[in-house]
N, C-alpha and C positions, 0 to 999 in steps of 0.2 A: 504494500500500500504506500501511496506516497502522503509524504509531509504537505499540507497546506496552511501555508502564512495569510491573517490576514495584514493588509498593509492598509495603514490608515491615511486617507487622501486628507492633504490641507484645504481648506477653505481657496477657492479663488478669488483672492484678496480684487484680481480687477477684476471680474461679473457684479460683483459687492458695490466696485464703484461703478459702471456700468447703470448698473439699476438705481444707484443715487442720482445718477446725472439725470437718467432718463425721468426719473418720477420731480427732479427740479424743473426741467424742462415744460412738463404736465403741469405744475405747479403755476410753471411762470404763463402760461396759456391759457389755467380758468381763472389764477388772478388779473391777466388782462383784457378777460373778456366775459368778467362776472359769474365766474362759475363753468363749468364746464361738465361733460357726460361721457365716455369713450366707450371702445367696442373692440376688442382684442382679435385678430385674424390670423390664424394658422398661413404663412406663406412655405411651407418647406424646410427645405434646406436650407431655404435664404433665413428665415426665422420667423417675424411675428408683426403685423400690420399695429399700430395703436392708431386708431381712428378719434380725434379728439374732436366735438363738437359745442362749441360755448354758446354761453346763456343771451349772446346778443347774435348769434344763428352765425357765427364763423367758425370755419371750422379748416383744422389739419394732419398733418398723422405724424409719427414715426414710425423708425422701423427698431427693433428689438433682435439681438442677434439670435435670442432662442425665446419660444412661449414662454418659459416660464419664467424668463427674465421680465418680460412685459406683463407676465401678470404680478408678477411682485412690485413692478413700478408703479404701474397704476393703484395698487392696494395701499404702497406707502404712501403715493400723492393725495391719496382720499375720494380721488374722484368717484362718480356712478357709472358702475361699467354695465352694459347691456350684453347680453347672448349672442343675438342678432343685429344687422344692421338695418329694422324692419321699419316700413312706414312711417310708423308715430314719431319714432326716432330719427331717421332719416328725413319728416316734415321738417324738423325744424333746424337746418341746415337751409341760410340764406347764400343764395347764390345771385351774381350779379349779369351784368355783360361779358365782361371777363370771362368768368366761366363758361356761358351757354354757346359765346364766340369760339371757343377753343374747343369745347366738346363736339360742336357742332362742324369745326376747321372749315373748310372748303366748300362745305355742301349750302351754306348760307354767306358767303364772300366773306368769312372770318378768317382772321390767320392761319395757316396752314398749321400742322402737327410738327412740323421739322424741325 
């Protein structure tokens, strides 16, 4: 039979800060915009979408190297994180010209996507 050692992993001291920065970041977004709500997205291997939307309807994201980095961010920034990124939620995201021009690119003589 063989010997099995367990070896005990250190804390990774930058994910730790990582998720401080990111939950400051969250921080400084619903303090500039009255409050804020967010929605955590599974991207892969790339990591984790933070959808952040404030209480005067702006709204932006980060990205988080891994989910559970971003769920820890958002949990220490305090904000209300939703499931989904569903209707009611998603209502109250104000969008202006800017946005519908660029979503829209070419198909309405808006700037193009390039």
């Amino acid at each position: 039979m063989a010997d099995t050692q367990q070896v005990e992993t250190k804390p990774d001291r930058w994910a730790e800060r990582r998720v401080a920065r990111l939950a400051g970041r969250i921080g400084a977004f619903s303090k500039a915009h009255g409050g804020a709500e967010g929605q955590v997205a599974y991207l892969g291997e790339r990591g984790a979408r933070i959808v952040l939307v404030g209480a005067d309807g702006a709204w932006g994201d980060l990205v988080a190297r891994t989910y559970d980095s971003a769920l820890k961010a958002v949990e220490k920034s305090g904000i209300t994180v939703h499931e989904d990124f569903d209707g009611e939620f998603a209502a109250k995201v104000t969008t202006g010209r800017y946005e519908w021009s660029r979503m829209a690119g070419i198909q309405v003589g808006g700037p193009s996507n390039t």
